[in-house]
N, C-alpha and C positions, 0 to 999 in steps of 0.2 A: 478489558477496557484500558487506554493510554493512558487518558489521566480525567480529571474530572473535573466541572463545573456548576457553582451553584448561582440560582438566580437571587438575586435580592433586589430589595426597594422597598418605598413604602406601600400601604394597603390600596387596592383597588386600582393598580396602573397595567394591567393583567399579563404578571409574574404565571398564572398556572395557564393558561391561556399558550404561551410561549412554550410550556414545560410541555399542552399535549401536542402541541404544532411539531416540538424536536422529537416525541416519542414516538408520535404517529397514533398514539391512540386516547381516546376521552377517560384516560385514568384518573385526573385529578378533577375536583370538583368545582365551574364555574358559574360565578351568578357575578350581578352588578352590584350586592351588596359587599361592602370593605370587609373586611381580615375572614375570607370564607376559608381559606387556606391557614391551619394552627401548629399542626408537625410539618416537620421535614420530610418530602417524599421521592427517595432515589428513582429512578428508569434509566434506561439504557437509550441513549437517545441516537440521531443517524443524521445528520447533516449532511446533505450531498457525497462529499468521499469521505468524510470523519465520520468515528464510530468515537462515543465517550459516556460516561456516566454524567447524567444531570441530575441534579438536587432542585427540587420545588421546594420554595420556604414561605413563613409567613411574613405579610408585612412586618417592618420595621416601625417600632413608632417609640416614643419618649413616652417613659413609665416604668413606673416603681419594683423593683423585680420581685414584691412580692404580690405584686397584681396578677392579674392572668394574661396581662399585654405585656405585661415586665418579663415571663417565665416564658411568653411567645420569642420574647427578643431573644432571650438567653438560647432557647432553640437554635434559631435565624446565625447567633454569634459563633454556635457551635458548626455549625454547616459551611461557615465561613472557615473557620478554621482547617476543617477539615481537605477543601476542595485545593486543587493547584489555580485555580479561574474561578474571579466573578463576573457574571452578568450586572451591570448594576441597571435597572430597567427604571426610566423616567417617564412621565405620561407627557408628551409632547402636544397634545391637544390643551390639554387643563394648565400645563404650563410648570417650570420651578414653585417647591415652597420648602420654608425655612427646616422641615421634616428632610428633606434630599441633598439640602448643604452640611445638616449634620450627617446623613450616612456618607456622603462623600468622603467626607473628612475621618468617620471612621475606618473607612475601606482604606486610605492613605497610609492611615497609621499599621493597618495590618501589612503593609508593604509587600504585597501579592500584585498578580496582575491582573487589569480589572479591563471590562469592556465595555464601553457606554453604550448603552441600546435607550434609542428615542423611540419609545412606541406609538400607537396609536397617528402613527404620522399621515396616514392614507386620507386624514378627518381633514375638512378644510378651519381654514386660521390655525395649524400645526404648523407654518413655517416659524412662528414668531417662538413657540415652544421649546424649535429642535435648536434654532443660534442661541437660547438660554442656555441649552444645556453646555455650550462652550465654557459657560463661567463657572462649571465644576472644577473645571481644572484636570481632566479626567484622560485628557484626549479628544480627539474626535469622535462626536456621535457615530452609531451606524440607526439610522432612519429603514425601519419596519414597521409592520404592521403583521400583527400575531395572529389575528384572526383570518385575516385576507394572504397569511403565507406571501408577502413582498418584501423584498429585501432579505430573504436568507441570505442568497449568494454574498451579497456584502458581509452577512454575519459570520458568514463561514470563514471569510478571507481575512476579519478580523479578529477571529479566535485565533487562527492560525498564525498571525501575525508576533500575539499576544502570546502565546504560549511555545512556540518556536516550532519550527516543522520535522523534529527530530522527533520530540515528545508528540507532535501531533499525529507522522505517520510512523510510527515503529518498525523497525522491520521483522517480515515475518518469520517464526521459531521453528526454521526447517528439521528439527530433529526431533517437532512434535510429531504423533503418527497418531491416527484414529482405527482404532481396532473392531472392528464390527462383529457383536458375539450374538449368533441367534441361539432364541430360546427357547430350550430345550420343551420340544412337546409341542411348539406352537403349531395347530394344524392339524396333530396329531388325533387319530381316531380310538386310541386307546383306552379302553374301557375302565381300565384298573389306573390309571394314571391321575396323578394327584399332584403341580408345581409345587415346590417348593416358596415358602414367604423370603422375599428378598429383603434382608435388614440392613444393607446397604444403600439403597434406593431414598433420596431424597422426599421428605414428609412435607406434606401441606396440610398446614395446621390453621384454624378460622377460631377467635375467639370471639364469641357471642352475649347477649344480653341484655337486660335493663340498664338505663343510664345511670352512671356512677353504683355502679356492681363493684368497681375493681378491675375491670381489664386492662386499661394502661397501665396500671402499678401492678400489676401480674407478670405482665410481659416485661415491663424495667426490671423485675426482683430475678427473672429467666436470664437478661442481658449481663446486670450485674452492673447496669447505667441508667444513666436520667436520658433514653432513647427516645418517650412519647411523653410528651405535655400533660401533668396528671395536676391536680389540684380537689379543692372539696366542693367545686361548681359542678353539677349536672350537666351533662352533654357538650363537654369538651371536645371531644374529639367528635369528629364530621369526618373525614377521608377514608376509605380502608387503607391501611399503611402496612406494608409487607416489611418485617424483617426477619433478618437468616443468622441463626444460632447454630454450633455442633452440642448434641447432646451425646457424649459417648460415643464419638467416631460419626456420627451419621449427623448430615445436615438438612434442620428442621428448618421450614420457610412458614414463618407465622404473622397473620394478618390479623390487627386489630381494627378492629371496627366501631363505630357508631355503635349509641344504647337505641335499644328500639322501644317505644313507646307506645301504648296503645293505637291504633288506626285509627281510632275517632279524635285523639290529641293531638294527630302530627297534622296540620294547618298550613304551619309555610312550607312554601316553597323549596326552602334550603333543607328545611331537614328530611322532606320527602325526598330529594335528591340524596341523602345522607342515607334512608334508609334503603333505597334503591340496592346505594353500592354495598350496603352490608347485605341485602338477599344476594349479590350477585357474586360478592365473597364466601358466603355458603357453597353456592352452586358449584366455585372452582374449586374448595376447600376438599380433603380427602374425608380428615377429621374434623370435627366441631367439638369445642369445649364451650357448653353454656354455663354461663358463670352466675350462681344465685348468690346474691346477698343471705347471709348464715341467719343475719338476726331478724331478715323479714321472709322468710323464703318460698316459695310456690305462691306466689301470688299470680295472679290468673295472666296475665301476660306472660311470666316465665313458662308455664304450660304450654301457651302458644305458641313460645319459640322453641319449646322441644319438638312441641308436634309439626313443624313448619320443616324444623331440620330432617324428621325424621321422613314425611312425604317425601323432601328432596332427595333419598335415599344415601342421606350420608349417614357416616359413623359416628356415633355422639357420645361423650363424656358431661357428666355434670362434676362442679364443680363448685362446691359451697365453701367461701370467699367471705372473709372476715372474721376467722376463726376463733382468734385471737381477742375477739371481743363478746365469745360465750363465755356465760358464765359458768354453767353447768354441763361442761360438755357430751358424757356419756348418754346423759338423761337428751340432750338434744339427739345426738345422733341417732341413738333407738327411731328418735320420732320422728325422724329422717326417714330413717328407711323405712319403716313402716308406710309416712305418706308416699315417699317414691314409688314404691308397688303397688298403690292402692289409684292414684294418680295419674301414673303414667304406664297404664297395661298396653299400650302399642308399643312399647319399648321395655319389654320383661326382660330382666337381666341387666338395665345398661346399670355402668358400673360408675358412680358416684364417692367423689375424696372430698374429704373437709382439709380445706387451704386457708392458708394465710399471703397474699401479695406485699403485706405492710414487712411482714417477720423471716417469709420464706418454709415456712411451717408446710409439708407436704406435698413438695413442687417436686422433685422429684420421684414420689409417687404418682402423683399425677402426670407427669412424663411417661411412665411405665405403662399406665394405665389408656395412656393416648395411644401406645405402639400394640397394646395386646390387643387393643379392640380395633385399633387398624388391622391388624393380622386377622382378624374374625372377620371383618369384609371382606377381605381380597380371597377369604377361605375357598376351596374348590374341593369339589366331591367326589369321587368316581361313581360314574354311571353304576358299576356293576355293587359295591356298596348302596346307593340308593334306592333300587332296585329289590334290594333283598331287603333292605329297611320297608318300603312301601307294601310289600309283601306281608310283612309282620303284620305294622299297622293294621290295616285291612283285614285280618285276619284275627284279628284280637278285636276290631271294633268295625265291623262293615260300613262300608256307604250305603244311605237309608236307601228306601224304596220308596220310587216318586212316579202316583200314579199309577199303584200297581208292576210298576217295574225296575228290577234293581241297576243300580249305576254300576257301573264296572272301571275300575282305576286298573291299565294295562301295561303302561310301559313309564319310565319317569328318567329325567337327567334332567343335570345344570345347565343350562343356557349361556349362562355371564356368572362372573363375581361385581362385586364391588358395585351396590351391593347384591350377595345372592340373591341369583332369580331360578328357576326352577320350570320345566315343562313334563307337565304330564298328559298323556294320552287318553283321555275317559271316553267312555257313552254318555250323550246329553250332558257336555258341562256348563251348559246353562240352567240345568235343572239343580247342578250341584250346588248344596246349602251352604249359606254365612259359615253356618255353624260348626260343618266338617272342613271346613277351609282353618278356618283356627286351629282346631286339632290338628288338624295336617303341621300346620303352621309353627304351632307349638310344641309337637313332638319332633319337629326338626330342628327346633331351636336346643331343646333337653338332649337328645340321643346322638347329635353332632356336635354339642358346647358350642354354640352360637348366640351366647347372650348378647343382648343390648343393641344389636343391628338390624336393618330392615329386612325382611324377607320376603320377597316376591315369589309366587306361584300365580303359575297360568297356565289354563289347561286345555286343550284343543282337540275336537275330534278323531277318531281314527278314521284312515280312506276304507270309503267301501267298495269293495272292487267291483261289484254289482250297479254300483248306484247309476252309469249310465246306458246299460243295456235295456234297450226295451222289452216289454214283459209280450211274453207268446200270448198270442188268441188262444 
């Protein structure tokens, strides 16, 4: 990207509005109620011919920085900092108030270059709004409307203006070259063939849980910055918010999210949308780290959002969060692990760290622990190895006999990874029981080290070559 841009202004003139209008997609989270917006949220946004980074912020508002509006601003200040361009977005409809003549004035001071955007101008009685904005002192407005996409083109010729056309279109790095490496095997019918885990490969990481777990101050203690807005209020954070750390050469993209709360407690509106985008952060996530509070832990929601992760067949980590405020630690963890096995038998094996976000006690353990169980997803089998496993099994422990007649399990291979799925051949595997499906199950979890991830089998008749020839008189 050239260079970058952050929106600002005060709450509810619709700053995130604008930010998915430039992105092109409903990333960030919109309602008619003020400050819905509390981190910082980068995208890559596309303006007609400009390509640049956008930052979505929270409103601006006057308050004590050790409020949680105070701690919003200090956010909002840092975003400011950071970007080469502000947006500075005024509601042209509702009109100037004494909140927009002090951000003016602090945007001045930063002595950057700023863009006055009159939003909401589409609304009628918005003329009287947009000639206010003249007495920022700002410049000339550019008059849009965020929702109804009008007035880009002005916006664009005002960035460009703003930020000079050198910096806007860069010229292109002709002694980049793009290498295109195919991978090895793709396609391939080889029986004995097994890819290799690519530890290079960019990680998507989803962190998970009850509200005020610890996940925003997990991921600053990762950063090694005051990146997400953390505090001792419950449900702080609303947006999934993606950021990209190197842990050890490879670059980790991690997204924190919303706490989730019972389904019978989440009532409004906003936070249903909250919880939305944290299922929908699951979904894209590789890995999930559910984060249980240490000193109340498996309480019947955090159960649920194991088991929710674990349908969606991702790779899960837990991770028991407040460490540092057991007292007896050894005697805790025994009784950790013990309810984890006892608890969570659709997830035998996952693999479970006692952390600290406050101290930093165990994070990189917990890092390790994120890459080895991503590599147990993505695991691949050779047909002719499974095959000679299914053989065993079977042989050691038959498939029952249903109705007088026995099942027969004939042929087996992987179908996918991530997570493994598994196709086997049988007779009648509809008649095949719950019960030997876990065994199946379970002894591929034991006899390939596939702890803690989800394992699909599905199993499908074999053709009968007979089946449509008509029978002789």
């Amino acid at each position: 990207m050239s260079f970058t841009v952050a929106i600002v202004g005060r709450p509810n003139v619709g700053k995130s509005t604008l930010f998915n209008r430039l992105v092109g997609k409903k990333l960030a989270l919109v309602d008619d109620t003020p400050g819905v917006t509390r981190d910082r949220r980068p995208g890559e946004a596309k303006l007609v011919d400009l390509r640049f980074t956008i930052i979505d912020t929270a409103g601006l508002e006057e308050a004590g920085p050790e409020t949680l509006e105070g701690r919003m601003r200090a956010q909002t200040e840092m975003a400011i900092d950071e970007a080469d361009l502000s947006l500075f977005v005024v509601d042209a409809k509702f009109g100037l108030t004494p909140v927009d003549q002090s951000l003016a004035e602090m945007l001045r001071r930063r002595g950057k270059p700023v863009v006055l955007v009159a939003n909401k101008s589409e609304a009628r009685g918005s003329d009287a709004g947009f000639y206010d904005a003249y007495t920022l002192g700002l410049g000339e407005p550019v008059p849009i409307s965020a929702e109804h996409g009008q007035g880009m083109i002005d916006l664009r010729d005002a960035i460009v203006e703003a930020i000079g056309e050198e910096r806007a279109f860069p010229e292109p790095d002709d002694e980049a070259e793009t290498d295109v490496v195919l991978s090895q095997g793709e396609g391939e019918e080889d029986e004995d063939f097994e890819p290799e885990y690519d530890e290079t490969k960019p990680l998507r990481v989803a962190i998970v849980g009850r509200p005020n777990a610890g996940k925003s101050t997990l991921i600053n203690r990762f950063l090694g910055e005051d990146r997400l807005l953390t505090g001792p209020e419950a449900g702080i954070t609303r947006d999934s918010i993606s950021v990209e750390w190197d842990w050890r050469g490879r670059t980790i993209k991690m997204f924190d999210t919303a706490g989730m709360r019972k389904k019978a407690r989440v009532q409004e509106k906003l936070e249903k949308l909250s919880v939305a985008d944290t299922l929908r952060a699951v979904r894209f996530a590789e890995t999930v780290v559910i984060v249980f509070d240490a000193t109340i832990p498996f309480e019947k929601q955090d159960l649920q959002i194991v088991d929710f992760v674990i349908r969606e067949g991702r790779a899960a980590v837990l991770a028991f969060n407040k460490w540092d405020l057991v007292e007896d630690p050894q005697a805790v963890l025994a009784d950790l692990r013990e309810k984890t096995e006892r608890l969570l038998p659709q997830a035998r094996g996952i693999r479970a760290v006692p952390i600290s976000g406050q101290t930093g006690y165990g994070l990189d353990k917990l890092m390790q622990n994120i890459v080895d169980t991503d590599k147990v997803w993505n695991k691949r089998i050779s047909t002719a190895k499974l095959n000679r496993w299914l053989d065993a099994v079977t042989t050691q422990h038959p498939p029952p006999a249903v109705s007088g007649r026995r099942l027969k399990l004939k042929y087996m291979t992987q179908v996918k990874a991530r997570p493994p799925a598994f196709m086997i051949s049988c007779t009648r595997p509809d008649a095949l029981p719950e019960s030997y499906v876990r065994y199946l199950t379970n002894g591929l979890r034991v006899d390939f080290d596939m702890p803690g991830v989800p394992i699909r089998i599905h199993f499908k008749a074999g053709e009968n070559p007979f089946e449509h020839r008509k029978k002789k008189r």
